[in-house]
C-alpha positions as a Markdown table, in Angstrom:
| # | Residue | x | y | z |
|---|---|---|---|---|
| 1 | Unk | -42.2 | -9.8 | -18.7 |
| 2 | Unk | -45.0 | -7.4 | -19.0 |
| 3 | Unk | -45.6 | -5.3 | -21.7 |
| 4 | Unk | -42.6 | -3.0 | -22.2 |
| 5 | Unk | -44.3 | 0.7 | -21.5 |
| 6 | Unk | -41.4 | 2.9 | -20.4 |
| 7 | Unk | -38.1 | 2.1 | -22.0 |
| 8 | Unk | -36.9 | 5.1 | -24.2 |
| 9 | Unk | -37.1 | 8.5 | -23.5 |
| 10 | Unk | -35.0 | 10.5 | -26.1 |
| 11 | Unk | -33.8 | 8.3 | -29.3 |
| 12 | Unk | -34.1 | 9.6 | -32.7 |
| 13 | Unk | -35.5 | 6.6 | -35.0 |
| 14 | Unk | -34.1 | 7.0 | -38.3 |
| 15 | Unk | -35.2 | 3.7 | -40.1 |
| 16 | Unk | -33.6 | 3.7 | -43.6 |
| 17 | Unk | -35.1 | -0.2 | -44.3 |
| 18 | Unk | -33.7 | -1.9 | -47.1 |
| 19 | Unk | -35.7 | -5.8 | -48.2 |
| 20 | Unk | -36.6 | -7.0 | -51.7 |
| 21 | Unk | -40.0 | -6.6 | -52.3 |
| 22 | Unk | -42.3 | -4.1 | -51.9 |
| 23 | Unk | -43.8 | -3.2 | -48.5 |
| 24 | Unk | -46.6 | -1.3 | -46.8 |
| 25 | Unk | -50.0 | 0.8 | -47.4 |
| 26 | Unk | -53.2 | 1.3 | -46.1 |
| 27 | Unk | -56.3 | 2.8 | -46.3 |
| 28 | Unk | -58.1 | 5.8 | -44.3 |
| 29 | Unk | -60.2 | 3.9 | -42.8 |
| 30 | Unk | -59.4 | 3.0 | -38.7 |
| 31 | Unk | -58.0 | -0.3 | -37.9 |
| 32 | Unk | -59.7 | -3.3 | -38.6 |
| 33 | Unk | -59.8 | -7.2 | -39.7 |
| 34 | Unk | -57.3 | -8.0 | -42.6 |
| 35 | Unk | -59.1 | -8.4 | -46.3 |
| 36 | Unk | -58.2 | -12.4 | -46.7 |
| 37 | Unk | -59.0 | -12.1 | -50.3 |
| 38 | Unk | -55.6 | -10.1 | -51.0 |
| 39 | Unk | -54.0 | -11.0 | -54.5 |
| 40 | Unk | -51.1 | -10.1 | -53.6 |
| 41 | Unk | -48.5 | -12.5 | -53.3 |
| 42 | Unk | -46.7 | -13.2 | -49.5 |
| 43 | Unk | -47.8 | -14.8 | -46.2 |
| 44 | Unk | -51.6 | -13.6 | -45.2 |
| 45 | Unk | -51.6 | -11.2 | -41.9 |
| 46 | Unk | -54.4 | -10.5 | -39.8 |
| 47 | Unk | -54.3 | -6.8 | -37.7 |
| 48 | Unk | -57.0 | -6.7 | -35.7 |
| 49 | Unk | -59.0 | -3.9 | -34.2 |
| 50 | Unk | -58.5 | -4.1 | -30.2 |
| 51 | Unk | -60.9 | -1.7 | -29.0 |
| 52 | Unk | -58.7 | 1.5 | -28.4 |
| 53 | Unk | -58.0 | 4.5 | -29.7 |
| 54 | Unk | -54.8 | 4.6 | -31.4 |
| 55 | Unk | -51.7 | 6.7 | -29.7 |
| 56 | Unk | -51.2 | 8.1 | -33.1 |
| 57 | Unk | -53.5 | 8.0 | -36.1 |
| 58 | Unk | -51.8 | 5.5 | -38.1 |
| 59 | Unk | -53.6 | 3.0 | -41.3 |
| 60 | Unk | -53.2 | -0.6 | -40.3 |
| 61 | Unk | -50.6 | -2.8 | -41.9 |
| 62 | Unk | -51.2 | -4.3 | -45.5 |
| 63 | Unk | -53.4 | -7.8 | -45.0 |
| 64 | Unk | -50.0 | -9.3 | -47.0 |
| 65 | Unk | -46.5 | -9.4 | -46.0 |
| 66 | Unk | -44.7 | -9.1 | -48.9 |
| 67 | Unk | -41.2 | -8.5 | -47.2 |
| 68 | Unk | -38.6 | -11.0 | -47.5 |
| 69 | Unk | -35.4 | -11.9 | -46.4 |
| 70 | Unk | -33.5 | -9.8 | -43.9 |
| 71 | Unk | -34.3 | -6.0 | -43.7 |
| 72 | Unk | -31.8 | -4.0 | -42.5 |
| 73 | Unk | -32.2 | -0.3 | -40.7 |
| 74 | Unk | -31.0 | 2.4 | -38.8 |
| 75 | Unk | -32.5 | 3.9 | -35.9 |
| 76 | Unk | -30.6 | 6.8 | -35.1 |
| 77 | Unk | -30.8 | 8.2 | -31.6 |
| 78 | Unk | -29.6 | 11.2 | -29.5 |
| 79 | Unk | -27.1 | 8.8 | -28.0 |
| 80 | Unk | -26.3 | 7.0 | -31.2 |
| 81 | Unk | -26.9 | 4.8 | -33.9 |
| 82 | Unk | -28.8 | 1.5 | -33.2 |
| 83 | Unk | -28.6 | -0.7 | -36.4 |
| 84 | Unk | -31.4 | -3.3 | -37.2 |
| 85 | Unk | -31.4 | -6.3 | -39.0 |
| 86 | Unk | -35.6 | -7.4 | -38.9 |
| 87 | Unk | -36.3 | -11.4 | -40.2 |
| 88 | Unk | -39.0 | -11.0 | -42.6 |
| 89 | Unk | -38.8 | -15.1 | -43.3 |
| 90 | Unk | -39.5 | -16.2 | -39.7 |
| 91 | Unk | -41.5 | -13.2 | -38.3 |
| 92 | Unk | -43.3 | -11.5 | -41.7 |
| 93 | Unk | -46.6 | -10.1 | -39.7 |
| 94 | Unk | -44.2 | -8.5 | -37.2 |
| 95 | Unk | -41.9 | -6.9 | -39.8 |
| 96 | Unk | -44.9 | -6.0 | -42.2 |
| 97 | Unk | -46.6 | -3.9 | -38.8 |
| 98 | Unk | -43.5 | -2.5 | -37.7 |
| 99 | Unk | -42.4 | -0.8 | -41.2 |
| 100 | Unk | -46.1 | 0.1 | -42.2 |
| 101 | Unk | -45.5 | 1.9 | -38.8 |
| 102 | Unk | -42.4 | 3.2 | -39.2 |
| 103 | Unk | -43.2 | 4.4 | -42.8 |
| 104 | Unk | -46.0 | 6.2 | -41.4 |
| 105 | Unk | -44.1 | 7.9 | -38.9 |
| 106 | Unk | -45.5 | 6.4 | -36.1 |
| 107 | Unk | -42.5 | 6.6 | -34.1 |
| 108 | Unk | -41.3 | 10.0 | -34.8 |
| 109 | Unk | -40.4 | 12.3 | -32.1 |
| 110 | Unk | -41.6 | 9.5 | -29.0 |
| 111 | Unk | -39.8 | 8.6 | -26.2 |
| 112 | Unk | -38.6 | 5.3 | -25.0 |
| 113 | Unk | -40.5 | 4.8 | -21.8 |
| 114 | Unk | -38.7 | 2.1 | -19.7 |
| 115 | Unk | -35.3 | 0.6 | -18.5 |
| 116 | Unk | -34.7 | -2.5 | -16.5 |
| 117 | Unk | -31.6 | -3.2 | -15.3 |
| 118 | Unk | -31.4 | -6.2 | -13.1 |
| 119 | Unk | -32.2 | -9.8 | -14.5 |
| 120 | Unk | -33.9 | -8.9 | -17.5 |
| 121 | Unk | -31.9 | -5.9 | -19.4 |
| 122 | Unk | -34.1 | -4.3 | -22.4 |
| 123 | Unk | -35.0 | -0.6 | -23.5 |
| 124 | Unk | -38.5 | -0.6 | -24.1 |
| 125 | Unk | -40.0 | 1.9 | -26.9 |
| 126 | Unk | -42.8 | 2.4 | -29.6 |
| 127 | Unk | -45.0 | 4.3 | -27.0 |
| 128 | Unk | -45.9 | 7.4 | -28.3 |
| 129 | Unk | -47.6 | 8.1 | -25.2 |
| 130 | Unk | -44.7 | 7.5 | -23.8 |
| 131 | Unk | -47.0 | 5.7 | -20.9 |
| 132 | Unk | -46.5 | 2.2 | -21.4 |
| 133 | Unk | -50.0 | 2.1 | -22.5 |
| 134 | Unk | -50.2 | 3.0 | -26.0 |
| 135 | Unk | -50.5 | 1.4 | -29.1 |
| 136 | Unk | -51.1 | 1.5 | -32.9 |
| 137 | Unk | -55.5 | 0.7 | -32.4 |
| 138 | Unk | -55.0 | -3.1 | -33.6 |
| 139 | Unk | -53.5 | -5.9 | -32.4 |
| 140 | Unk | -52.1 | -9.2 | -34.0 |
| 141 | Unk | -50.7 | -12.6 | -33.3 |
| 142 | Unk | -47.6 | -13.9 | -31.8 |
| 143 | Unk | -45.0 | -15.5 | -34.3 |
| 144 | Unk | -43.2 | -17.7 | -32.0 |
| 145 | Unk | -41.5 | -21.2 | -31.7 |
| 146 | Unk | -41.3 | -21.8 | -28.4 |
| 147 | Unk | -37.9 | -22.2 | -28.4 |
| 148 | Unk | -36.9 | -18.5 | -27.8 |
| 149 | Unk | -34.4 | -17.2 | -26.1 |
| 150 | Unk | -32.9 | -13.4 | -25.3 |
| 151 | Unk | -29.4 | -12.7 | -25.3 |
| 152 | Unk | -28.0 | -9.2 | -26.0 |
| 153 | Unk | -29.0 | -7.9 | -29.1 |
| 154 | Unk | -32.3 | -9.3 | -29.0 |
| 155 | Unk | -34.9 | -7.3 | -31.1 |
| 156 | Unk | -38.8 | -8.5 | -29.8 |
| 157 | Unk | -42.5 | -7.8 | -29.3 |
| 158 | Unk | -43.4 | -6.0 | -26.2 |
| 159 | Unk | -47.4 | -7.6 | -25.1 |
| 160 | Unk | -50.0 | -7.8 | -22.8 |
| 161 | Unk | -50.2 | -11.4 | -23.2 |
| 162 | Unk | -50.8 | -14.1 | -26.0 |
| 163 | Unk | -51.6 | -12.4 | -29.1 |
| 164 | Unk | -51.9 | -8.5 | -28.0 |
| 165 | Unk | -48.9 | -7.0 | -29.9 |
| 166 | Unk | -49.2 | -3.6 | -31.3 |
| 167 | Unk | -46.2 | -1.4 | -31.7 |
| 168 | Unk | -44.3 | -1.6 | -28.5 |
| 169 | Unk | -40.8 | -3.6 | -28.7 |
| 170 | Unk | -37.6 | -3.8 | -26.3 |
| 171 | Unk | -34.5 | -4.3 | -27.2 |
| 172 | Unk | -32.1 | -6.7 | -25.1 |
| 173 | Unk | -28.5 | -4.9 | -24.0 |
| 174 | Unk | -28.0 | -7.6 | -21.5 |
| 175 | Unk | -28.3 | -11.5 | -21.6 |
| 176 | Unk | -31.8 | -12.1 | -20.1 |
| 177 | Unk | -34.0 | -14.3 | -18.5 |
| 178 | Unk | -37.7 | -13.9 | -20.7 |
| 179 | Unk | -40.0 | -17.0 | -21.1 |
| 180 | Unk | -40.6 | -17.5 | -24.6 |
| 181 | Unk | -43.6 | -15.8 | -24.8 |
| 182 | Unk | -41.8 | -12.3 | -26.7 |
| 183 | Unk | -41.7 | -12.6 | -31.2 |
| 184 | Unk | -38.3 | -11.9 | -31.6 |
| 185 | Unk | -38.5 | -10.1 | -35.1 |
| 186 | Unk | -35.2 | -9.1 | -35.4 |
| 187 | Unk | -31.0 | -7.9 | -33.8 |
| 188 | Unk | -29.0 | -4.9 | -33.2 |
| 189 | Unk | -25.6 | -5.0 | -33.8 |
| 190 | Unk | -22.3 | -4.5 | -31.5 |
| 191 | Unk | -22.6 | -0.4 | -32.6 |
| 192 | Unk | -26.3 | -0.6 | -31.5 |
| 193 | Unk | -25.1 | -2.6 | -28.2 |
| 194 | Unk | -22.9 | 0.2 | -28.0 |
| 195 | Unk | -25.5 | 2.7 | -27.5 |
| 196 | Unk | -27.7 | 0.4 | -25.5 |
| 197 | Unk | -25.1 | 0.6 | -22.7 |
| 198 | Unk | -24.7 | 4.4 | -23.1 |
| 199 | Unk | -28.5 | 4.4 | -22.2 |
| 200 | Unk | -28.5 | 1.9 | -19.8 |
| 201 | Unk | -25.3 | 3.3 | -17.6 |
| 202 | Unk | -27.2 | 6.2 | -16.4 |
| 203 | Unk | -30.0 | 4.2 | -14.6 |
| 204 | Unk | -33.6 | 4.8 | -14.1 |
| 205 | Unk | -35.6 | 7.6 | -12.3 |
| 206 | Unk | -35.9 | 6.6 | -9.3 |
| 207 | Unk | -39.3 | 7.0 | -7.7 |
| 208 | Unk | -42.0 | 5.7 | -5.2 |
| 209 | Unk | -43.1 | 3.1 | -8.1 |
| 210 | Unk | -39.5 | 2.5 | -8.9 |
| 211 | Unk | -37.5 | 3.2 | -5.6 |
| 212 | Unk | -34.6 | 0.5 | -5.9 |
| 213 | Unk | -34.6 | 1.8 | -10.0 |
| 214 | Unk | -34.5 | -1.1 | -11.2 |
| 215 | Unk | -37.4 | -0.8 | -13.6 |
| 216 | Unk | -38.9 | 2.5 | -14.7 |
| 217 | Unk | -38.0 | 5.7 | -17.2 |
| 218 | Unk | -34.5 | 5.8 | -18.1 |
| 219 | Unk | -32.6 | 8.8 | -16.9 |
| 220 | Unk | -31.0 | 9.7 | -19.7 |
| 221 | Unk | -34.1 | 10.4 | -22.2 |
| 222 | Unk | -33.6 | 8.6 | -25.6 |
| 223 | Unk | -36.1 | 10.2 | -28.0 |
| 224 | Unk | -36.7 | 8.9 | -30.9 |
| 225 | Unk | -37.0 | 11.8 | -33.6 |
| 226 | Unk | -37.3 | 10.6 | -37.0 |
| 227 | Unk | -38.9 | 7.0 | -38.8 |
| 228 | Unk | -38.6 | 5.9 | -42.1 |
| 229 | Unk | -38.1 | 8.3 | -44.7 |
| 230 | Unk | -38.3 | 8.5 | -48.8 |
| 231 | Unk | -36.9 | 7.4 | -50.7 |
| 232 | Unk | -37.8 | 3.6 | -49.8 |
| 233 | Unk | -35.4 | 1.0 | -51.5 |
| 234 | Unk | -38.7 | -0.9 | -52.6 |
């Protein structure tokens, strides 16, 4: 699948993440090559720089995951609540990027950009372009098994290929047919699911790209209006 662009027009994201340990920071400076030499204790990351300007001027993520166990979340939209539960054991780079971005308000008053809605079922988002083509400025590595698979529920990595994620991410409302090429970081619940069908019930836009609608901007906008806020429970 390529790399989900279009998926959520009007959802409001209100991330209220919950994990152990403490979580993410960052310089001024733009993104750039992880400092290997942090003391910090947790699994090293690597966010590299990948040319481009970012959609949003956003720090990159901490060199060190220090997020464990499961981190749990609310992103709150104008069609209702999708809960999160994200793995910070089996995908700890991917959480670590998503909350530093979430924290930072990355994904504060965007739009999910794109619906499919035959074969593979997911609600693509973390565009703030709201093109399909933007991103956070860096990129880092797949966490993967090999063994993945997406039923409904699903919480993954959109990408551009091996290795290019940045901020995008679908969520799966349907069970669906992906190679295992997508880090699955995390779930959504049944209430999330819920809302997933909401969205997904009023189609796509249909035009000349997309005239059969079965992949393009869904019709009923899903904006997502608020990240992570303080107080953080780390």
């Amino acid at each position: 699948m390529p790399k989900p662009t279009s998926l959520i027009t009007a959802a409001a994201l209100t991330l209220v993440l919950g994990s152990t340990l403490s979580a993410c920071g960052g310089d001024d400076s733009p993104a750039k090559a992880s400092d290997p030499q942090s003391s910090v204790s947790g699994t090293p990351c690597s966010y590299e720089s990948d040319g481009s300007s970012p959609a949003k001027q956003v720090d990159p993520p901490p060199s060190t995951a220090t997020l464990t166990g499961q981190v749990t979340g609310t992103m709150t939209t104008n069609l209702g609540d999708i809960d999160l539960t994200l793995d910070a054991d089996k995908t700890p780079c991917t959480v670590n990027s998503f909350v530093s971005l979430a924290k930072q308000g990355y994904f504060d008053s965007t739009s999910c950009h794109r619906l499919t809605t035959r074969g593979i079922y997911v609600l693509q988002c973390g565009d703030p372009t709201g093109t399909g083509a933007g991103g956070p400025g860096y990129s880092f590595k797949d966490e993967l098994s090999g063994q993945e698979t997406y039923p409904a529920g699903t919480l993954a990595m959109a990408n551009a290929g091996p290795d290019t994620n940045g901020s995008q991410f679908f969520v799966v409302y349907g069970d669906s047919a992906l190679r295992p090429d997508y880090t699955i970081f995390g779930t959504v619940n049944g209430v999330g699911l819920s809302t997933l069908d909401r969205i997904a019930a009023g189609g796509t836009v249909i035009t000349a790209d997309n005239p059969d609608g079965l992949d393009g901007t869904p019709v009923r906008t899903t904006k997502i209006l608020l990240a992570v806020r303080t107080p953080f429970p780390w």
